[in-house]
C-alpha positions as CSV (number, residue, x, y, z in Angstrom):
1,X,128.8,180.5,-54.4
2,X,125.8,179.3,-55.6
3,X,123.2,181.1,-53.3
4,X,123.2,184.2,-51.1
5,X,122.0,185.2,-47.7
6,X,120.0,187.8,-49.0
7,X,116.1,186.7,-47.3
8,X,114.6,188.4,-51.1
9,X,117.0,185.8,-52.8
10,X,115.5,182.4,-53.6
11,X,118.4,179.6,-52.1
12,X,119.3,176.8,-53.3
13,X,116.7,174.3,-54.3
14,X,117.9,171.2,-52.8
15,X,117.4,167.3,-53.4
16,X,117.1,164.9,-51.1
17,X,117.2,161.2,-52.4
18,X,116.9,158.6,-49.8
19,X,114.1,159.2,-46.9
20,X,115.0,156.9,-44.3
21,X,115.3,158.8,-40.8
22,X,118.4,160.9,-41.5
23,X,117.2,161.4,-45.1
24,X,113.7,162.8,-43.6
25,X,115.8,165.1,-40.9
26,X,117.9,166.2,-43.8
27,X,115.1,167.5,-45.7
28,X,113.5,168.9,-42.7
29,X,117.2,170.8,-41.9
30,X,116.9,172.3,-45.5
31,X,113.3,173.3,-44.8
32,X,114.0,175.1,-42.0
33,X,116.3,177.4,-43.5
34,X,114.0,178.0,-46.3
35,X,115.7,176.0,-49.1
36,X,112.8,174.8,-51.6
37,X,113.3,171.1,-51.0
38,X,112.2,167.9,-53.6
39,X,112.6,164.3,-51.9
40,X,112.4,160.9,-53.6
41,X,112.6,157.4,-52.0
42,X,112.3,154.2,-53.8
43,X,109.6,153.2,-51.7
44,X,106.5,156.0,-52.5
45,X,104.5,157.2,-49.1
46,X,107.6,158.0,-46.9
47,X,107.3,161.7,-46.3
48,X,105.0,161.9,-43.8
49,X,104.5,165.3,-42.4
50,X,107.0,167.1,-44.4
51,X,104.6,167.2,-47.3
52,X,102.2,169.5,-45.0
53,X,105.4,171.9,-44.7
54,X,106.1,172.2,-48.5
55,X,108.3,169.6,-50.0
56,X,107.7,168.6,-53.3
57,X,107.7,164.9,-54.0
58,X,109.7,163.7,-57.6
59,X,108.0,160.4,-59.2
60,X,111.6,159.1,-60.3
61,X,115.2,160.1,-59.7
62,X,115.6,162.0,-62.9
63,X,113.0,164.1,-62.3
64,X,114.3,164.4,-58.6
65,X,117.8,165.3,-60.1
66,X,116.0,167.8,-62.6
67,X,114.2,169.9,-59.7
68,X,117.5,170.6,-57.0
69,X,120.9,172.1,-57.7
70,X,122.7,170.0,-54.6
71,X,121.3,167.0,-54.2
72,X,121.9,165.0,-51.6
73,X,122.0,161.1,-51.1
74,X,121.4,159.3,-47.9
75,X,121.0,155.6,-48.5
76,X,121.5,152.4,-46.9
77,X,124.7,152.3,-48.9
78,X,127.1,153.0,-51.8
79,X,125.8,150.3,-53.6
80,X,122.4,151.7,-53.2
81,X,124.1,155.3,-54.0
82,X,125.2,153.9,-57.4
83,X,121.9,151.9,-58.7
84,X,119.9,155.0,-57.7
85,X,122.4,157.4,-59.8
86,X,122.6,154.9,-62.5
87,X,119.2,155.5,-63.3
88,X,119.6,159.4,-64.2
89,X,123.1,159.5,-65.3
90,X,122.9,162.6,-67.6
91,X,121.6,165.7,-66.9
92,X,123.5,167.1,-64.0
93,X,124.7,170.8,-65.6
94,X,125.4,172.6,-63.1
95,X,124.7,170.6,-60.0
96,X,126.7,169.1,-57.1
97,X,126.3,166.2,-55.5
98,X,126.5,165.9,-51.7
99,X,126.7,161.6,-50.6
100,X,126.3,161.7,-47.2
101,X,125.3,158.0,-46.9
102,X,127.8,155.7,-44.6
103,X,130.4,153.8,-46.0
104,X,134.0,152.9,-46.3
105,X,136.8,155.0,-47.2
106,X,137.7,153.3,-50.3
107,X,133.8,152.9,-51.6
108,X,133.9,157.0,-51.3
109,X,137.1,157.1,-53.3
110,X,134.9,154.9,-55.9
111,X,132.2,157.1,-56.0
112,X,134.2,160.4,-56.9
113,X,135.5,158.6,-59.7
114,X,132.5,157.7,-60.8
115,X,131.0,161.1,-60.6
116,X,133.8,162.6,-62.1
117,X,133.3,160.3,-65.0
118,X,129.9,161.4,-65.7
119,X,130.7,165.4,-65.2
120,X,129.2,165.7,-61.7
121,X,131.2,167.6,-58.7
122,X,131.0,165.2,-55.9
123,X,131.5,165.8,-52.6
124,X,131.3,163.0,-50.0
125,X,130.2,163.1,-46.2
126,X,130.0,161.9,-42.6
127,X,127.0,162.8,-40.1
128,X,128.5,162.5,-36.4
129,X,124.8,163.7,-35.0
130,X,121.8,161.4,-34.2
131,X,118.7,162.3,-36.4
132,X,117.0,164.6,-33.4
133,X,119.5,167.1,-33.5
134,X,120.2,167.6,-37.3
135,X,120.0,171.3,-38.6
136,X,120.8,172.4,-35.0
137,X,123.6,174.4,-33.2
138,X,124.8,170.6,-31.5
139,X,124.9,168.6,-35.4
140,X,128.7,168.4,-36.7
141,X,128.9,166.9,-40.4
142,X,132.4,166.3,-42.1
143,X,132.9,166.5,-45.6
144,X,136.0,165.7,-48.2
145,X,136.4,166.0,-51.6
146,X,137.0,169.0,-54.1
147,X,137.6,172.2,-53.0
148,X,135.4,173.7,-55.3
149,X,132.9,171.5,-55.0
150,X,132.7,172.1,-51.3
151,X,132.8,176.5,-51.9
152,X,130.2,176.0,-54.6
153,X,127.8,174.3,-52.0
154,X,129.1,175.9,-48.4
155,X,126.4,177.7,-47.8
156,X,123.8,175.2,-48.3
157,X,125.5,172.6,-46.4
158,X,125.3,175.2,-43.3
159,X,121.5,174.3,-42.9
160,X,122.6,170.6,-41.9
161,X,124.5,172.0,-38.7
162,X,126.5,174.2,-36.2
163,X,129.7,172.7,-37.6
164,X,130.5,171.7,-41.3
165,X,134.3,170.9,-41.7
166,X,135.7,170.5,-45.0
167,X,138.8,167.8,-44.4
168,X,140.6,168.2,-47.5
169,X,140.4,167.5,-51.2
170,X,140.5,163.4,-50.6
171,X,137.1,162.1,-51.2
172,X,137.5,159.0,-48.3
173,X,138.5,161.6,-45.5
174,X,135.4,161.6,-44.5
175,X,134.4,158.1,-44.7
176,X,137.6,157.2,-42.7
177,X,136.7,159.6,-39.7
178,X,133.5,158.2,-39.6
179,X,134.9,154.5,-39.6
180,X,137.5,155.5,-36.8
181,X,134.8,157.3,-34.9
182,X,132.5,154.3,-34.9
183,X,135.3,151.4,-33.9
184,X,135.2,153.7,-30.7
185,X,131.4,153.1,-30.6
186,X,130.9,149.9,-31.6
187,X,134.0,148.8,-29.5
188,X,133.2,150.6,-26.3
189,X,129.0,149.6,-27.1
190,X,130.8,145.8,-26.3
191,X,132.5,146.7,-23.6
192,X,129.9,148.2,-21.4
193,X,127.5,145.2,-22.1
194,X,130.4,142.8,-21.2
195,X,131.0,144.9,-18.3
196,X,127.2,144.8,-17.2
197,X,126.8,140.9,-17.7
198,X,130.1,140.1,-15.2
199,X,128.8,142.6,-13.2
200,X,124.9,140.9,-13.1
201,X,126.8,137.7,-12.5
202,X,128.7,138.7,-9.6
203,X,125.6,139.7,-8.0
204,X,126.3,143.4,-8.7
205,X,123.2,145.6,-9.3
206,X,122.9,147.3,-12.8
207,X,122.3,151.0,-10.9
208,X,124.9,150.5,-8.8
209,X,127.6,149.3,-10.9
210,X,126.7,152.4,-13.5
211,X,127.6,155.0,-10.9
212,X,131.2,154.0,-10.9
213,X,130.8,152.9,-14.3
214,X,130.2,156.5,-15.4
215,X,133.4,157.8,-14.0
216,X,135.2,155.2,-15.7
217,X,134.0,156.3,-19.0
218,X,135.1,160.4,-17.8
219,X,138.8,158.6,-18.2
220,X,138.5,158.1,-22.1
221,X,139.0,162.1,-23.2
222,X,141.8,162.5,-21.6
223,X,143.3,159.5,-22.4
224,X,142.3,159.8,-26.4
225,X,144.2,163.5,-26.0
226,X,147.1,161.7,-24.2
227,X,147.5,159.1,-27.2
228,X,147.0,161.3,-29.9
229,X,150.0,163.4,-28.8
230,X,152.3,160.2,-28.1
231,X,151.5,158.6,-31.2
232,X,152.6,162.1,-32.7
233,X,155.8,162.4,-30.9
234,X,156.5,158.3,-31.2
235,X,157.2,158.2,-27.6
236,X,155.0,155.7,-25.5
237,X,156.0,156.4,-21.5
238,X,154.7,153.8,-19.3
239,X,154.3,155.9,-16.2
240,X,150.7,156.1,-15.9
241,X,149.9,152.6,-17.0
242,X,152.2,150.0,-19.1
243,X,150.9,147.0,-21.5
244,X,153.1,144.3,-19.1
245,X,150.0,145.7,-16.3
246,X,147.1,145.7,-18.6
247,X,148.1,141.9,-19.6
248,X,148.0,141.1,-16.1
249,X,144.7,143.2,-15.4
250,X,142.8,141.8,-18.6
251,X,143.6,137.7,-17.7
252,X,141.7,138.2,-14.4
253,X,139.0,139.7,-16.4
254,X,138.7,136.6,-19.1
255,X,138.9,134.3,-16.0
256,X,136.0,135.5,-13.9
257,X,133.8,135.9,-17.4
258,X,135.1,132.5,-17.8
259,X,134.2,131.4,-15.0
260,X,130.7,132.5,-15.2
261,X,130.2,130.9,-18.6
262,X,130.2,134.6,-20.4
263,X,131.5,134.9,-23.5
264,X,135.2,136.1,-24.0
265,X,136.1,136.2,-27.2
266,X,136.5,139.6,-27.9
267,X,138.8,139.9,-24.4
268,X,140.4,137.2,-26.0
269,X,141.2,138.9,-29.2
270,X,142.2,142.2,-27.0
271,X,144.7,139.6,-25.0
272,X,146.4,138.3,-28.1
273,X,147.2,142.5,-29.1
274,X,149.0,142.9,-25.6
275,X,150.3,139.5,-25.4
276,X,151.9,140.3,-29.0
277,X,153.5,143.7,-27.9
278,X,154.7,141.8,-24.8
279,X,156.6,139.6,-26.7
280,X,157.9,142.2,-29.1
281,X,159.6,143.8,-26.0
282,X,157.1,146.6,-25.0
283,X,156.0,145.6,-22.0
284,X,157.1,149.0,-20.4
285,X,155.6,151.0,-22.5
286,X,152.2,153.0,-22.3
287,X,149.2,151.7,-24.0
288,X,149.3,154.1,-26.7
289,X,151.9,151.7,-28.0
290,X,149.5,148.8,-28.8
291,X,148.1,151.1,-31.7
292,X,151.5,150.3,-33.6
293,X,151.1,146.5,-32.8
294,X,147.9,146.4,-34.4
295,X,148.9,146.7,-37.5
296,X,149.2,142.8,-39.2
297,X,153.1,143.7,-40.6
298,X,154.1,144.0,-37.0
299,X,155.5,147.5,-35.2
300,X,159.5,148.0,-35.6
301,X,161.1,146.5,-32.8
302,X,162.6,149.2,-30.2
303,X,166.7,150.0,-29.7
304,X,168.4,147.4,-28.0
């Protein structure tokens, strides 16, 4: 380890570069827990008030890069992450770096090679918390990459949250559970404002369409548990719901949308999924099925 809990020990100095709001409740995480913190930002003036508590402010990413031991990158991207490293490439003895900015699996794959080509231990991650509750009990951050990497900077990575989880020695893990994580977002994010504009056009009022709404959503955990385990097993019973039922459900949906000039195309899309497992003969089956049929190569076709 690079640190110790000992309160006479000095920890970690750490480096944040990027000081967007995560990058500013980053800082202010390592702050709290009494890690000596240096921030850059391309654009100068964007510390606000954690210059009264302390921080030290760097002029240039080298000199940033000079004054931590983990630094830490929270950008608007990889491509961001790359142009800002660029600029200090040498210099990193004995330092980790921590990429928590949000990307794609394959970019964070990119990156470690990168790193790795200029000496640096890399370790890439995923925030699952909203900026408010960063360096508390409720923040859960993911991280993947070397195992090494990830004991040499354990500790520090504590002051982020309640839960750090290190996923494995693949630097993408933790970009691809933060992909998979936010198609349940942005997906569901569409559904409930499709729901509310059918429901507004059917002369349904937004409070009282929620309160059913709300128990609709209580579904979803147990139904994500449910699926995880048939997808597991490879077994896809139909005796809750089957994908020949949710064909039938979802056309009456496009219809009255339809009909009210609201836009379908993502039902649509939804439609051509289950109309596509349909005619691949899994009509019986449970919707945990349709997970297969998403796949553009097509799901093996069952036993006759």
């Amino acid at each position: 380890m690079i640190e110790t809990s000992d309160e006479n020990t000095r920890l970690t100095p750490v480096t944040v570069l990027g000081l967007g709001p995560m990058g500013r409740a980053l800082a202010s995480a390592f702050l709290t827990a009494r890690h000596p913190v240096t921030v850059w930002n391309r654009t100068p003036g964007r510390a606000g008030d954690l210059l009264g508590r302390g921080v030290a402010t760097a002029d240039s990413v080298r000199e940033a890069v000079a004054a931590g031991q983990v630094i830490i990158t929270c950008l608007i991207d990889y491509d961001a992450v790359r142009a800002t490293l660029e600029s200090s490439p040498t210099g990193w003895g004995n330092r980790y770096l921590v990429n928590l900015t949000s990307g794609e699996p394959a970019q964070a794959r990119q990156m470690s090679r990168w790193a790795s080509s200029h000496g640096i231990g890399y370790l890439d991650g995923a925030i699952l918390t909203p900026t408010p509750a960063m360096g508390t009990p409720s923040a859960t951050v993911l991280f993947s990459g070397a195992h090494d990497v990830h004991e040499a900077v354990q500790e520090t990575m504590a002051a982020t949250g309640g839960t750090t989880v290190h996923l494995g020695d693949d630097p993408g893990l933790a970009s691809a559970y933060e992909v998979a994580l936010l198609d349940i977002f942005a997906t569901s994010v569409n559904g409930i404002a499709h729901a509310f504009a059918l429901a507004s056009a059917e002369g349904i009022a937004p409070e009282r369409f929620a309160a059913f709404a709300t128990g609709i959503g209580g579904l979803l955990p147990e139904m994500i548990q449910r699926f995880a385990q048939q997808i597991r097993s490879g077994r896809y019973p139909g005796d809750r719901s089957t994908i020949a039922s949710a064909a039938s459900g979802i056309t009456h949906i496009i219809n009255t949308a339809a009909g009210h000039g609201i836009d379908v195309g993502m039902l649509t899309a939804a439609r051509g999924i289950i109309d596509r497992a349909v005619a691949d003969g899994y009509g019986p089956e449970g919707l945990a099925r349709l997970t297969s049929v998403l796949h553009t190569a097509g799901p093996e076709k069952p036993d006759a």
